[in-house]
N, C-alpha and C positions, 0 to 999 in steps of 0.2 A: 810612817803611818801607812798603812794599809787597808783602801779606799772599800775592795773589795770584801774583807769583813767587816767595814763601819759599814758599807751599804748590807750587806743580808742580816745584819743583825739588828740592823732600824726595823727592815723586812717583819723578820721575824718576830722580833717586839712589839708591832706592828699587828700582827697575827695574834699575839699571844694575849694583845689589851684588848683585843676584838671578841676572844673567845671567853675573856672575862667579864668583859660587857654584857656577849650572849647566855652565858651562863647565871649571871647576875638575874639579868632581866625575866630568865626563864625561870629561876626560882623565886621571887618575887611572885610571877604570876600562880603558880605550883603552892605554892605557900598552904592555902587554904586545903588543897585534894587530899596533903600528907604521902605524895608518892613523888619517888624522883628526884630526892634528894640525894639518897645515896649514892648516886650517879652525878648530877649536877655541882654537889660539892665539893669530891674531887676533880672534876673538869676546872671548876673556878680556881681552885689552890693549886692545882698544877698551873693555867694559862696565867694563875700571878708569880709563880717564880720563876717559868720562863721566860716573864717578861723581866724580871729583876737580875735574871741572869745576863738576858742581852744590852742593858744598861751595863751592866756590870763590864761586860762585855766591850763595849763601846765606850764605857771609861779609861779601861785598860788601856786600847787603842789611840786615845788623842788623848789624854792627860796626863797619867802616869803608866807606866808598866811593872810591873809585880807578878811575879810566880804566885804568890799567894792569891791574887783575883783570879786568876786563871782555875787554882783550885777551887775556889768559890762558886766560881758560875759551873766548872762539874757540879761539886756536890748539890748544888739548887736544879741543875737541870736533872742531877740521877732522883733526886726526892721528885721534883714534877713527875718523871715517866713513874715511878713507883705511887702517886696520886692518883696519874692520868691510868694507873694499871689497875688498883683499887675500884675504880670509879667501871669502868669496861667489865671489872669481874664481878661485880655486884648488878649492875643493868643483866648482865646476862643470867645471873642466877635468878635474878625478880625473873625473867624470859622464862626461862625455863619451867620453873614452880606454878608461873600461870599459865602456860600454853598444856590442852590437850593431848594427853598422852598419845592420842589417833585421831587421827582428821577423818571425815567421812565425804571425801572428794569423789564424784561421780567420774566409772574407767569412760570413756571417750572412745569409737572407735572411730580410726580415720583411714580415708579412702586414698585412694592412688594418688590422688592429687592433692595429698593432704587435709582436704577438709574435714568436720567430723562429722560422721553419719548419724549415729543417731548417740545414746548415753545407754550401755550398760545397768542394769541396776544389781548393786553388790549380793553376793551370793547367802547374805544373812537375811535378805528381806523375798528369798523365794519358800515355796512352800518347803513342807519339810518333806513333803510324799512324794515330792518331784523326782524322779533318777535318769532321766535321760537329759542330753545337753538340748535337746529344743524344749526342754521345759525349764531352763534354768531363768529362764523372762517372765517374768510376770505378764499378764494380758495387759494390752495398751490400753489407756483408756480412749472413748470414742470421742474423734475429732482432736486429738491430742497429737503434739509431736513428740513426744517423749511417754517413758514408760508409767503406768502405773505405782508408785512408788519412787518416781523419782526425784519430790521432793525431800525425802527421806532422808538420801546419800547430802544433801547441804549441810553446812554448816549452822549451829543454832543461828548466830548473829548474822549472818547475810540477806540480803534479801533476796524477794522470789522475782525469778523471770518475769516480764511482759503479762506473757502469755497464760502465764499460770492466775495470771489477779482476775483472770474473768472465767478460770474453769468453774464448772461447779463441783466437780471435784475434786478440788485443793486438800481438802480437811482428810478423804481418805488416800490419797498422794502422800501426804503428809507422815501419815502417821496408817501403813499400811495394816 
Protein backbone atom coordinates (compact mmCIF):
# COMPACT_ATOMS: atom_id res chain seq x y z
CA UNK A 1 0.00 0.00 0.00
CA UNK A 2 1.22 3.08 -0.97
CA UNK A 3 0.55 5.92 1.82
CA UNK A 4 1.88 8.57 -0.56
CA UNK A 5 -0.85 8.19 -3.31
CA UNK A 6 -3.79 7.39 -0.70
CA UNK A 7 -2.60 10.77 0.83
CA UNK A 8 -2.57 13.26 -2.58
CA UNK A 9 -5.46 11.58 -3.84
CA UNK A 10 -7.67 12.32 -0.43
CA UNK A 11 -5.82 15.87 -1.29
CA UNK A 12 -7.11 16.03 -4.44
CA UNK A 13 -10.58 14.64 -3.98
CA UNK A 14 -10.52 16.87 -1.46
CA UNK A 15 -10.01 19.89 -4.02
CA UNK A 16 -12.14 18.49 -6.51
CA UNK A 17 -15.51 18.20 -3.88
CA UNK A 18 -14.61 21.68 -3.06
CA UNK A 19 -14.76 22.98 -6.53
CA UNK A 20 -18.02 21.14 -6.89
CA UNK A 21 -19.41 22.67 -4.03
CA UNK A 22 -18.17 26.05 -5.36
CA UNK A 23 -19.47 25.54 -8.58
CA UNK A 24 -22.79 24.21 -7.33
CA UNK A 25 -23.29 27.07 -5.09
CA UNK A 26 -22.36 29.69 -7.85
CA UNK A 27 -24.72 28.43 -10.10
CA UNK A 28 -27.51 28.26 -7.83
CA UNK A 29 -26.89 31.87 -7.19
CA UNK A 30 -26.40 32.61 -11.28
CA UNK A 31 -29.65 30.67 -11.87
CA UNK A 32 -31.85 33.59 -12.34
CA UNK A 33 -29.13 36.34 -14.46
CA UNK A 34 -28.94 33.24 -17.39
CA UNK A 35 -25.12 33.89 -17.68
CA UNK A 36 -22.38 31.67 -16.63
CA UNK A 37 -23.54 28.62 -17.08
CA UNK A 38 -21.62 27.63 -19.70
CA UNK A 39 -18.79 27.92 -17.73
CA UNK A 40 -19.90 26.87 -14.34
CA UNK A 41 -21.27 23.46 -15.62
CA UNK A 42 -18.39 22.24 -16.81
CA UNK A 43 -16.20 23.27 -13.92
CA UNK A 44 -18.87 21.24 -11.75
CA UNK A 45 -18.80 17.95 -14.04
CA UNK A 46 -15.23 17.94 -14.31
CA UNK A 47 -14.57 18.67 -10.14
CA UNK A 48 -17.14 15.52 -10.01
CA UNK A 49 -15.23 13.14 -11.89
CA UNK A 50 -12.03 14.03 -10.61
CA UNK A 51 -13.36 13.42 -7.47
CA UNK A 52 -14.73 9.98 -8.64
CA UNK A 53 -11.52 9.32 -10.08
CA UNK A 54 -9.59 9.86 -6.76
CA UNK A 55 -12.01 7.52 -4.91
CA UNK A 56 -11.45 5.28 -7.51
CA UNK A 57 -8.10 5.94 -6.97
CA UNK A 58 -7.95 5.19 -3.39
CA UNK A 59 -9.85 2.15 -3.76
CA UNK A 60 -7.35 0.66 -6.04
CA UNK A 61 -4.77 1.42 -3.39
CA UNK A 62 -6.13 -0.30 -0.01
CA UNK A 63 -8.84 -2.66 -1.24
CA UNK A 64 -8.35 -4.23 -4.29
CA UNK A 65 -5.81 -3.65 -7.34
CA UNK A 66 -6.96 -3.94 -11.01
CA UNK A 67 -5.41 -2.59 -14.18
CA UNK A 68 -8.90 -1.90 -15.21
CA UNK A 69 -9.45 0.91 -12.16
CA UNK A 70 -6.36 2.28 -13.12
CA UNK A 71 -8.07 2.71 -16.62
CA UNK A 72 -11.01 4.15 -15.27
CA UNK A 73 -9.78 6.90 -13.20
CA UNK A 74 -7.56 7.91 -16.77
CA UNK A 75 -10.53 7.94 -18.65
CA UNK A 76 -12.80 10.04 -16.00
CA UNK A 77 -9.86 12.20 -15.32
CA UNK A 78 -9.10 12.72 -19.42
CA UNK A 79 -13.29 13.50 -19.73
CA UNK A 80 -12.77 16.16 -16.56
CA UNK A 81 -9.85 18.12 -18.39
CA UNK A 82 -11.96 17.88 -21.70
CA UNK A 83 -15.21 19.44 -19.30
CA UNK A 84 -12.74 21.50 -17.47
CA UNK A 85 -11.57 22.61 -21.32
CA UNK A 86 -15.05 23.10 -22.65
CA UNK A 87 -15.86 25.15 -19.64
CA UNK A 88 -12.34 27.69 -19.98
CA UNK A 89 -13.25 27.86 -23.89
CA UNK A 90 -16.73 29.07 -23.62
CA UNK A 91 -15.92 31.73 -20.53
CA UNK A 92 -13.33 33.03 -22.90
CA UNK A 93 -15.48 33.29 -26.11
CA UNK A 94 -18.46 34.98 -23.80
CA UNK A 95 -14.97 37.48 -22.98
CA UNK A 96 -14.19 38.02 -25.97
CA UNK A 97 -17.77 38.77 -27.78
CA UNK A 98 -18.38 41.17 -24.91
CA UNK A 99 -15.35 43.10 -24.42
CA UNK A 100 -14.69 46.23 -26.75
CA UNK A 101 -13.06 45.94 -29.71
CA UNK A 102 -10.62 49.32 -28.27
CA UNK A 103 -10.46 50.68 -25.09
CA UNK A 104 -10.03 54.34 -24.77
CA UNK A 105 -7.36 54.41 -22.04
CA UNK A 106 -5.82 58.07 -21.41
CA UNK A 107 -1.53 57.81 -22.79
CA UNK A 108 0.05 59.03 -19.27
CA UNK A 109 3.28 60.81 -19.50
CA UNK A 110 5.74 59.88 -16.81
CA UNK A 111 8.63 61.74 -15.47
CA UNK A 112 12.15 60.69 -14.48
CA UNK A 113 11.10 59.44 -11.41
CA UNK A 114 8.30 57.71 -12.63
CA UNK A 115 5.43 59.70 -11.75
CA UNK A 116 2.73 60.75 -14.20
CA UNK A 117 2.87 64.22 -15.25
CA UNK A 118 -0.05 65.23 -16.64
CA UNK A 119 -2.58 62.77 -19.29
CA UNK A 120 -2.33 63.04 -22.92
CA UNK A 121 -5.62 63.49 -24.64
CA UNK A 122 -5.84 60.99 -27.90
CA UNK A 123 -5.26 62.50 -31.04
CA UNK A 124 -8.94 62.04 -32.33
CA UNK A 125 -10.37 64.55 -29.93
CA UNK A 126 -7.76 67.46 -31.25
CA UNK A 127 -9.06 69.86 -33.68
CA UNK A 128 -8.86 68.87 -37.04
CA UNK A 129 -7.07 72.33 -38.33
CA UNK A 130 -4.30 71.61 -35.89
CA UNK A 131 -0.83 70.72 -37.85
CA UNK A 132 1.84 71.59 -35.59
CA UNK A 133 2.80 69.22 -32.48
CA UNK A 134 2.19 72.04 -29.75
CA UNK A 135 -1.34 72.14 -30.94
CA UNK A 136 -1.93 68.41 -30.76
CA UNK A 137 -3.45 69.39 -26.78
CA UNK A 138 -6.42 70.72 -26.62
CA UNK A 139 -6.52 73.95 -24.13
CA UNK A 140 -6.80 73.00 -20.45
CA UNK A 141 -9.56 73.82 -18.82
CA UNK A 142 -9.24 76.74 -16.11
CA UNK A 143 -8.25 75.49 -12.63
CA UNK A 144 -8.14 72.07 -13.89
CA UNK A 145 -5.31 69.34 -13.66
CA UNK A 146 -5.94 67.71 -16.59
CA UNK A 147 -6.80 68.34 -20.19
CA UNK A 148 -9.85 69.48 -21.66
CA UNK A 149 -11.44 66.52 -23.01
CA UNK A 150 -9.97 64.35 -20.83
CA UNK A 151 -12.90 62.72 -19.60
CA UNK A 152 -13.53 61.56 -23.08
CA UNK A 153 -10.40 58.95 -23.29
CA UNK A 154 -12.45 56.92 -20.02
CA UNK A 155 -14.12 54.23 -20.39
CA UNK A 156 -18.08 54.29 -20.53
CA UNK A 157 -18.67 52.31 -17.15
CA UNK A 158 -16.01 53.80 -14.91
CA UNK A 159 -16.30 56.32 -12.96
CA UNK A 160 -15.04 59.93 -12.89
CA UNK A 161 -12.02 61.22 -10.82
CA UNK A 162 -12.53 63.31 -7.46
CA UNK A 163 -11.79 66.20 -8.95
CA UNK A 164 -13.82 66.22 -11.91
CA UNK A 165 -17.46 65.73 -9.75
CA UNK A 166 -17.12 69.43 -8.77
CA UNK A 167 -15.74 71.03 -12.31
CA UNK A 168 -18.19 72.79 -13.98
CA UNK A 169 -17.06 71.69 -16.85
CA UNK A 170 -17.48 67.96 -16.82
CA UNK A 171 -20.40 67.73 -19.60
CA UNK A 172 -17.91 69.64 -22.09
CA UNK A 173 -14.76 67.35 -20.88
CA UNK A 174 -16.94 64.74 -21.54
CA UNK A 175 -18.13 64.77 -24.61
CA UNK A 176 -15.61 67.53 -26.38
Amino acid sequence: MNWLIIASNIAFGLIAALLCVLSWNTMKKIKRLNVGKSFWLPVLLSGFLFAIGSIIAIFNETIFSSTIAVEIRQVTQLIAFCFLSIGVYGYSRMIRKNLPSEYNVPDANFTKNGEIQEYAVSKRFVDKDAKTSSNLRIEAASGCNHQLGYLSTFPENSSLPEECLSCNRVIECKHP
